[in-house]
Structure formats: C-alpha cells, structure tokens
C-alpha positions as CSV (number, residue, x, y, z in Angstrom):
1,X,-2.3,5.7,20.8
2,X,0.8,4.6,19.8
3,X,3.0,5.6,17.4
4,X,5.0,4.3,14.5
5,X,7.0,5.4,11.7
6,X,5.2,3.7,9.1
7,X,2.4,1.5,9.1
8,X,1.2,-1.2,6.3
9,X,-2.9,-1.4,6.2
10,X,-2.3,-5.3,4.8
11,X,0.7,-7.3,4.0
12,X,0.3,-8.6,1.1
13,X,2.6,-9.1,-1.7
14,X,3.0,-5.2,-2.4
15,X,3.5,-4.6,1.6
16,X,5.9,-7.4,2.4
17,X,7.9,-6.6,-0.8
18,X,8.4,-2.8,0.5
19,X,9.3,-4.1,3.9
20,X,11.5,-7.0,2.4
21,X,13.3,-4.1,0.5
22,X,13.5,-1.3,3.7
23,X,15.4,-4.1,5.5
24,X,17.6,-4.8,2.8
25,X,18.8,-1.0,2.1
26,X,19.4,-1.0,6.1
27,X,18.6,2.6,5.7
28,X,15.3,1.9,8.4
29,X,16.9,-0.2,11.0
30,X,16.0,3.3,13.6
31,X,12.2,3.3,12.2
32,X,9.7,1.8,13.3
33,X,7.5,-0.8,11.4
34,X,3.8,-2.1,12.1
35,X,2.0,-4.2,9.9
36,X,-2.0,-4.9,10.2
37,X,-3.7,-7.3,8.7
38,X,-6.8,-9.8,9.9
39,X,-5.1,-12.7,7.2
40,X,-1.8,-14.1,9.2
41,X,-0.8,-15.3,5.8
42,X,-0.1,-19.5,6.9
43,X,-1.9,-20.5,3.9
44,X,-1.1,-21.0,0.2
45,X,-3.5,-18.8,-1.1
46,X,-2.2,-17.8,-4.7
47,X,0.5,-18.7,-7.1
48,X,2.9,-16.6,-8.9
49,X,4.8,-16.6,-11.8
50,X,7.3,-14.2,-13.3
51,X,9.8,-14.6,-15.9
52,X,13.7,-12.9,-15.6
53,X,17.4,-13.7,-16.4
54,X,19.2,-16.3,-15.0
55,X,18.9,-16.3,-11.2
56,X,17.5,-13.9,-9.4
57,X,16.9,-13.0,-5.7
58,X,13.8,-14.8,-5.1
59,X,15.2,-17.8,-6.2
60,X,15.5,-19.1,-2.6
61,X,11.7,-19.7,-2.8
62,X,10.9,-20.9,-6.6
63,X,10.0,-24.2,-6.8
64,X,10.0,-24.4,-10.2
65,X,11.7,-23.3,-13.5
66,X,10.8,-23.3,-17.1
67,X,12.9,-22.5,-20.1
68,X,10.2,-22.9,-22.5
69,X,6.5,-22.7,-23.1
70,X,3.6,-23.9,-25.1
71,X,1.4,-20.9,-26.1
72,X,-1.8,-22.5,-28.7
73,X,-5.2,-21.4,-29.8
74,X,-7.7,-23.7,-32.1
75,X,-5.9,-23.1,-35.2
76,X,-1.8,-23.1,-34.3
77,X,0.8,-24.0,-31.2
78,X,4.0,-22.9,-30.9
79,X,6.4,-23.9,-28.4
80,X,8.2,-20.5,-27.0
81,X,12.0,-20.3,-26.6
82,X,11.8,-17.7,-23.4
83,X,15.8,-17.6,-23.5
84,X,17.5,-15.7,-22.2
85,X,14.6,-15.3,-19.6
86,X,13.5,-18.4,-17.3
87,X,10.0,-18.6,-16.0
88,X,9.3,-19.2,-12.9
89,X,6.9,-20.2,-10.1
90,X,6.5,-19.2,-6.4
91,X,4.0,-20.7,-4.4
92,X,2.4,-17.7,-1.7
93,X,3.3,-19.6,1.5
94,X,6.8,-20.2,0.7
95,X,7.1,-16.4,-0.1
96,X,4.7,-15.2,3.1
97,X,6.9,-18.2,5.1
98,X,10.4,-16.6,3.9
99,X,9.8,-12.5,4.1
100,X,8.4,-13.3,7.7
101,X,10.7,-15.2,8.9
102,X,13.1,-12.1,7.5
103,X,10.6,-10.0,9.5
104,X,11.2,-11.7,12.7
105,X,14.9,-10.7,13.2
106,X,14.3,-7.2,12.9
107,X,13.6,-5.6,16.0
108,X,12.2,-2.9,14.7
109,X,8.9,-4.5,12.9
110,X,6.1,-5.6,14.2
111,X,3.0,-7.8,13.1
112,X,-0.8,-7.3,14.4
113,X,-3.9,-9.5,13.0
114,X,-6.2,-7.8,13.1
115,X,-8.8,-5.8,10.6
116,X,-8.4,-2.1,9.5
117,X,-11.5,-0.3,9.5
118,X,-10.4,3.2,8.6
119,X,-7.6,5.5,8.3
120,X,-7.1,9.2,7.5
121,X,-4.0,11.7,7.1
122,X,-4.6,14.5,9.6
123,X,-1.4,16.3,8.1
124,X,0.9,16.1,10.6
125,X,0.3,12.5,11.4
126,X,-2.0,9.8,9.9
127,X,-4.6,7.6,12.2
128,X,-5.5,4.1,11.8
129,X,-8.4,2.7,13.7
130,X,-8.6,-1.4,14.0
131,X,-11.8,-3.0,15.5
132,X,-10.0,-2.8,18.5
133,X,-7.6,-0.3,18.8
134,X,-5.9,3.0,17.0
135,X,-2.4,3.8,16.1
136,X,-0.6,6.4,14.1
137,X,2.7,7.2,11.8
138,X,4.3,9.5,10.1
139,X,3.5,7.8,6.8
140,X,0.7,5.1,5.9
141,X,1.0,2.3,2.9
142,X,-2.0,1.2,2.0
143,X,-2.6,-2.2,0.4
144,X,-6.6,-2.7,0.9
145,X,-9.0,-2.2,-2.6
146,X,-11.6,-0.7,-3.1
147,X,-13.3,-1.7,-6.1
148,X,-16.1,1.1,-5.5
149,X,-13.6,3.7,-6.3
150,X,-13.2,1.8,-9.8
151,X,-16.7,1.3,-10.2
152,X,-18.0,4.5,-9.5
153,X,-15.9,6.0,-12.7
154,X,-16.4,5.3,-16.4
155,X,-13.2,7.1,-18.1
156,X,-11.1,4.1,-17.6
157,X,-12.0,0.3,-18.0
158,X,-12.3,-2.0,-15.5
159,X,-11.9,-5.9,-16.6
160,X,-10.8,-8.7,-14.1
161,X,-8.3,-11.7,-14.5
162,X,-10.0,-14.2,-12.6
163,X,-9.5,-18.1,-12.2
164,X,-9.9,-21.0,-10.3
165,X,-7.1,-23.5,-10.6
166,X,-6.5,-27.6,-9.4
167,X,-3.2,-28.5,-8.2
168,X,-3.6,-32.4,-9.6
169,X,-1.6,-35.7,-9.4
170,X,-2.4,-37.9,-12.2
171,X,-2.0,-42.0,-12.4
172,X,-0.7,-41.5,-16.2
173,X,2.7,-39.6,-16.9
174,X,0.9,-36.7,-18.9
175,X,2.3,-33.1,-18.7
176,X,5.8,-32.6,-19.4
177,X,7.8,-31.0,-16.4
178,X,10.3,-29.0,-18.9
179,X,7.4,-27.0,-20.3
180,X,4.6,-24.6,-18.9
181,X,1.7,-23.8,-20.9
182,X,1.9,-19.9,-21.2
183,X,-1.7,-19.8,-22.8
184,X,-4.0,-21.9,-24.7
185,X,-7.0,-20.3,-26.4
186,X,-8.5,-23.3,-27.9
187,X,-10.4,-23.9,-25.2
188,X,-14.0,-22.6,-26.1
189,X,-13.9,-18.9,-26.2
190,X,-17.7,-17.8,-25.2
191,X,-17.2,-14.1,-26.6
192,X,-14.7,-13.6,-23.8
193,X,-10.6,-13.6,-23.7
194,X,-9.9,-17.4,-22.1
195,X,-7.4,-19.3,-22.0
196,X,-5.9,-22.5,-20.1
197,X,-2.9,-21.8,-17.7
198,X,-0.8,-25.0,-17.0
199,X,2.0,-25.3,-15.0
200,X,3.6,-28.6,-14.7
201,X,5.7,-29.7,-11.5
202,X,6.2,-33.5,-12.8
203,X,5.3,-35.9,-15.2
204,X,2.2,-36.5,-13.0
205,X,1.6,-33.3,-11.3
206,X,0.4,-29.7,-12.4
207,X,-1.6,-26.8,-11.6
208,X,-4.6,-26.1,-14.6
209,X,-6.0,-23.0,-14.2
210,X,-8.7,-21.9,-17.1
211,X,-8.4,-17.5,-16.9
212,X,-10.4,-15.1,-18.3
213,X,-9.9,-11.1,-19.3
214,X,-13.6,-10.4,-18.8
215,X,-16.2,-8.3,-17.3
216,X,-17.8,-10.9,-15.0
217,X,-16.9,-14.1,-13.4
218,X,-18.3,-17.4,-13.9
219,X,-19.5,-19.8,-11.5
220,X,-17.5,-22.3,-10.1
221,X,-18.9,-25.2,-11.5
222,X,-18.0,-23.6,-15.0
223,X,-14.1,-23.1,-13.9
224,X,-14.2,-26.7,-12.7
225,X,-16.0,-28.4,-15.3
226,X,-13.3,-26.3,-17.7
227,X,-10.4,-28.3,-16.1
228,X,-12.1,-31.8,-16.1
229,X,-12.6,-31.2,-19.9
230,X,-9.1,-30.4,-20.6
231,X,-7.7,-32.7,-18.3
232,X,-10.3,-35.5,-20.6
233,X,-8.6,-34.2,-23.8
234,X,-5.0,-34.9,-22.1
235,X,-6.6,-38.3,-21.6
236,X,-6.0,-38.3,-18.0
237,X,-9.4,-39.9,-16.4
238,X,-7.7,-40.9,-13.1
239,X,-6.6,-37.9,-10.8
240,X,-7.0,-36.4,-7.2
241,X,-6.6,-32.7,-6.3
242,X,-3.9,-32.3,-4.5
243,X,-4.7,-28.5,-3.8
244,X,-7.0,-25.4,-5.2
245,X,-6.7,-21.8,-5.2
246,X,-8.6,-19.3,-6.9
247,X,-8.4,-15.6,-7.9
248,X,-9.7,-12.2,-8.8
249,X,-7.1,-9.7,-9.9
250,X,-8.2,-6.0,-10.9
251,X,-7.6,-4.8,-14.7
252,X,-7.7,-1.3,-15.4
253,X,-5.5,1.9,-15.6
254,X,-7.7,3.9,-13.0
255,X,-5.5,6.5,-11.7
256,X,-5.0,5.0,-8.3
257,X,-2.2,7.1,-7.4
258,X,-4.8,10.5,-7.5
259,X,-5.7,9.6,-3.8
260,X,-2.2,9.7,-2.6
261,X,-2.0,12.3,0.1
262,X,1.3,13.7,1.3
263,X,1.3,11.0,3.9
264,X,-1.0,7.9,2.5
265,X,0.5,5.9,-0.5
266,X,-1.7,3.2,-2.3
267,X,0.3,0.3,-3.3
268,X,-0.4,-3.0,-4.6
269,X,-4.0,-3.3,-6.4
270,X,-4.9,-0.5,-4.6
271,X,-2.3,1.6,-5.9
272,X,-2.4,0.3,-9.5
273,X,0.6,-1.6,-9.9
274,X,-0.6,-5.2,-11.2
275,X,0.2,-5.1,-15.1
276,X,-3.1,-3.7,-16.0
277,X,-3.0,-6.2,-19.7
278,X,-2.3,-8.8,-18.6
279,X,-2.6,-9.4,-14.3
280,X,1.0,-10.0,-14.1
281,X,2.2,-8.7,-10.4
282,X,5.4,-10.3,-9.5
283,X,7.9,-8.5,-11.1
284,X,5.7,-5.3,-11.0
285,X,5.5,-5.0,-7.8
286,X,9.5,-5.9,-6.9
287,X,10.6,-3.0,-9.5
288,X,7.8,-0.3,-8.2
289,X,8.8,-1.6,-4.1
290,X,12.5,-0.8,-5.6
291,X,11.9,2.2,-6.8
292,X,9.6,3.5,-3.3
293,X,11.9,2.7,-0.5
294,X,14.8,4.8,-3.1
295,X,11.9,7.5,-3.3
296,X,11.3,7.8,0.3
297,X,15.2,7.8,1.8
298,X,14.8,11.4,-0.6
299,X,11.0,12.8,-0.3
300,X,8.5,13.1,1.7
301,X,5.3,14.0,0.0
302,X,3.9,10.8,-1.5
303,X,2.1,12.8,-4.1
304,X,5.4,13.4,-5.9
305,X,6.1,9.5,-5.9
306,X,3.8,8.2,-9.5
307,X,4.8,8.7,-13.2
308,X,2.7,7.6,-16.1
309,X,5.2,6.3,-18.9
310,X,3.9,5.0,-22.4
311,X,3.0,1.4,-20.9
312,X,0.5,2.7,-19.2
313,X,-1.0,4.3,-22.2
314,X,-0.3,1.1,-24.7
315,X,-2.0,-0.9,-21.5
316,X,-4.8,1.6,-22.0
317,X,-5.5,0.8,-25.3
318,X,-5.4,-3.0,-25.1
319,X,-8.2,-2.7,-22.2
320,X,-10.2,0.0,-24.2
321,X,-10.2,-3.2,-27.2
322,X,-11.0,-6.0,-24.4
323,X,-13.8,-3.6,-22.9
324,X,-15.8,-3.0,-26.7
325,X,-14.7,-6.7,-28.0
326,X,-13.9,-8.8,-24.9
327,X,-13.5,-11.8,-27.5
328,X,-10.6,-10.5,-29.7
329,X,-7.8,-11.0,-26.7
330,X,-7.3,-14.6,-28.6
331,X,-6.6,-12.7,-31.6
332,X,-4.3,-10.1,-29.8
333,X,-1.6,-12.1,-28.4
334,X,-2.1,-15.2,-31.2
335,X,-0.7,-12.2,-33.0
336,X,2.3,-11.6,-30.6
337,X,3.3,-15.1,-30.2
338,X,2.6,-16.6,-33.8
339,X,5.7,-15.5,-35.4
340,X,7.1,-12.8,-32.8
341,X,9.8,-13.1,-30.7
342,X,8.9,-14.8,-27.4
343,X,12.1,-13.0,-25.2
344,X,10.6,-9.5,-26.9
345,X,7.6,-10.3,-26.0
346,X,8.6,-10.7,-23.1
347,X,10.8,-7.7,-22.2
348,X,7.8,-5.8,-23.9
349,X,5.8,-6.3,-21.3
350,X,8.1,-5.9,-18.3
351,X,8.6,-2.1,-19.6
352,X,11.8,-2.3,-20.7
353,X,12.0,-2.4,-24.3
354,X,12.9,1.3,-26.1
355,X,10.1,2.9,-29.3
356,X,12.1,1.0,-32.0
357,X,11.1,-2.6,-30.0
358,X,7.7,-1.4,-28.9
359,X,7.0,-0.7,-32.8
360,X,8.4,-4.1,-33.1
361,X,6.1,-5.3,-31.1
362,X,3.3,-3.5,-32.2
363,X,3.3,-4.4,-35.8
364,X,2.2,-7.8,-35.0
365,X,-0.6,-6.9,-33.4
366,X,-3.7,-6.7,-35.6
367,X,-4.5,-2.4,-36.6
368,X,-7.9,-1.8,-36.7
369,X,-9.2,-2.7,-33.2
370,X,-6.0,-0.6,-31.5
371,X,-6.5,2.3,-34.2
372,X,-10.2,2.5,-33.1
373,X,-9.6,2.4,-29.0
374,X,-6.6,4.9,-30.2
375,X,-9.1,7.6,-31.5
376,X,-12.0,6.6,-29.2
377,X,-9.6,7.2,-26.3
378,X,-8.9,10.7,-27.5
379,X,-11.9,11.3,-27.3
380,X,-12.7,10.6,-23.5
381,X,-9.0,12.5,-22.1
C-alpha cells in the first residue's frame, strides 16, 4: 500500500480550503498530499456567498459584488446597508477551477477519482480502502457525511437548508444588479421558515432560489413552481434557464468533533463547521481551515483540535426554537433586520462580535421562544 502524509476522503470545499491553506503556509512543501474523491469537480454544482471587508483573498474568483440588500417579509422591506462588509458570490467551478489549478504546481499533491469505501486509524497509521485500491497516512481528513450518525441521536436537532435554485435570463430589465435579496419571507410560509434568495448578476439575469429551515424537503415541482410564482409577481413572463443547482445542507450542533481520533479529523459537514443557524459555509470553513493547518504545524492528536465557544450554544438555541416551531424563523430574523444594524448583524454571525454586541443583538430578537428552548435545553445537557 502506499503511503502518504495526509490524505483528504473528499475534496470538497472544506478539503480544498485546508490544502489551499497548507500550500500557502509553505510549511508542507516535504509532505505528501493525496486527495480521493469519485466527483472530479468540472461542474458548477453549488453557489456561494459570504460577506467581508473590502477585498479579500478570494476575490480572484467572485463574480459578483453587492453593497446592499433587500431583506422583506409580508408586512415590511428594508433595504440593508452591509457597509462596511461587501457581499459576495462565488460560483463552485470557478473556485474547484482555481484551488486545482493551485494544486497542479505542487509536486507534492496528488488527485485520485475514485470512491472511499472505508477507513480506520490503526494508531500508528490510518488505512483507506477505495473500490480499487488501499493507501495509508499518518493523518486522515475526512469530508464524507454521514447523516446516520445525526439521525441516530435525539439531544441535538437536526433541520436542513435545502433549495433548488434557476440561474434565469429575462426579456424585461427586472432585478437590479446593485442589490441581492438577502431574504424575503413573504413568500407563503407553510408552517416552515422560507424565504426567497435572489441574487442578481444584471438587469436581466439572476439566480432565484426559494430555502427552507425545515425538517423535510419538498418536491421539486414545489421548489419550481415557487420560482415561477415569484418570477410572475416580478412580472417577468418571458425567461429561459440559463442554469440550476440544488442543495441540501445539514443544520444542527451534533458534536461532530466526538469522533475525532488522534489521527482522523472530520471537517466540513462532517465535522460540523457549516453555521449550524443559518447554512452559511464560506467564511466558516476559511477561518476553521486557518485555524487547522496553524493547529497541526504544533500538535498531533486531532482530539485536542475543537473548542465549543458561545456561538455554538446561541446556534443551539435558535435550532432548539426552529425544531418545536419551525414557522417562527420569519419572526426571528424580521426581528434582526427590522430595525437592527445590518453590519452587526452581520459580524454577529461571523463570531466576532464581544457579550456587549451579542446582547445587542439579542434584544431584538423576540424572548419567549429563546427563553423556553433556554430552559428546555437545560434540561436535556
């Protein structure tokens, strides 16, 4: 079998983001790299969107900027000054196209399609077996999920964000190009947290995506039918799609990071690091790649590697409210975004605001719901 220094079970965004950031410390240039995975990543599969200050060092592959944002439910609409943050957009190939192409002039790391079927951390070495083949390392980062390990618990919520969204080109000059819609809840609600995603390229072209934090998905008629409704209150009647991509990304504050041995790491949605309120991954998942490649130029026992801070617990309590009362999510972040700051908001929920802002925060929100997942929650610890 041979053997590597470290190997990536998938290369998705979490994967390529640690790889992107061992190359650029050019602390692992005597290493060596293998990444599996039975997706070669040549599609555009997803969309993402993140927001930060001024430029950034991704900005090689945004193809699109906002400085503002509509966020609107059936009784208000506000148009969101995100200064001094910028959102932005990256589409998944340009991303996939740009950390490979990174990838390919390191001699040191190497690609294989194919599909991981198992793995296990013998102590002094971990084994991966492909359909085909076996290798093993020294340490293992695992990006596949498992939502049976989830699933099979009941101490901590599991929700989805899931979507379907149209990438459309319109006769009319309808959306506005200098504005993304953030969320809009006045679509109809269905006793579920739902909202329209819009992200306009042009005055003809945007990507509609209707999102839900919910239990279950819909069917894909109902997604569809979703857009052609909002696209009929915009007044648009002529349109092609252009493109579509759809979604499923795991909610919760399971303790992933519990099946961490000294050698296997979970990263990614397998090692909890979407934003378990609200499915945002980007950023996440650059700060926590940061933070691991630091962590493993020092230590070598992955166990050591995971802190809970108090986002995860005010996460916790947003999901406990969305599991009991899946409908009041409108009502939650109406709250935040009626009268609040947007750029708080904002920094809230990239975990870098101090108590004093988080109470800041917090006192928009509406009590009772949060004060009863708060004392239901001590309960199940």
């Amino acid at each position: 079998m041979k053997h590597y220094n470290y190997i990536f079970t998938g290369s998705g965004l979490s994967a390529l983001m640690v790889v992107f950031k061992m190359i650029q410390s050019e602390k692992f240039q005597d290493k060596t790299i293998l990444l599996i995975d039975e997706n070669s990543k040549k599609t555009n599969d997803r969309t993402w969107c993140f927001w930060e200050k001024s430029n950034g060092e991704f900005d090689v592959v945004v193809s699109k900027k906002w400085n503002s944002a509509l966020f609107a439910n059936q009784k208000f609409s506000r148009e969101l000054d995100f200064e001094p943050y910028q959102y932005k957009m990256i589409r998944g190939l340009d991303f996939y196209s740009y950390i490979f192409d990174t990838i390919s002039k390191q001699g040191n790391v190497t690609f294989l399609n194919k599909k991981v079927i198992d793995f296990s951390d013998l102590d002094s070495k971990v084994v991966i077996k492909t359909e085909t083949e076996s290798f093993t390392c020294d340490k293992l980062f695992n990006s596949i999920y498992n939502p049976e390990i989830v699933k099979s618990q009941n101490k901590y919520p599991l929700l989805s964000q899931h979507f379907i969204g149209w990438f459309v080109k319109t006769k009319a000059e309808v959306f506005n190009p200098d504005r993304a819609t953030f969320m809009d809840f006045s679509i109809e609600q269905k006793g579920n947290t739902k909202f329209m995603y819009v992200l306009p390229t042009s005055t003809t072209e945007a990507l509609l995506e209707p999102t839900l934090f919910s239990h279950h998905l819909l069917k894909k008629e109902e997604y569809e039918a979703e857009i052609q409704l909002y696209l009929k209150k915009l007044g648009v009647s002529d349109f092609e799609i252009t493109e579509k991509e759809q979604g499923n990304i795991p909610m919760t504050c399971y303790l992933f990071w519990k099946h961490n041995t000294k050698n296997i790491i979970n990263i990614g949605s397998a090692g909890g690091w979407t934003k378990a309120s609200t499915g945002f991954t980007f950023r996440h998942t650059t700060k926590k790649a940061k933070k691991l490649v630091d962590f493993i130029q020092k230590n070598s026992d992955f166990r050591k590697f995971h802190k809970k801070d108090k986002f995860w617990f005010y996460d916790l309590l947003f999901l406990d409210v969305l599991d009991k009362n899946n409908e009041l999510g409108s009502k939650v972040f109406s709250s935040l975004f009626k009268k609040g700051n947007p750029s708080l908001v904002l920094k809230f929920l990239d975990h870098e605001t101090s108590y004093l802002e988080d109470f800041q925060v917090m006192l928009k929100c509406p009590k009772i719901p949060f004060v009863k997942a708060l004392l239901g929650r001590i309960f199940r610890f």
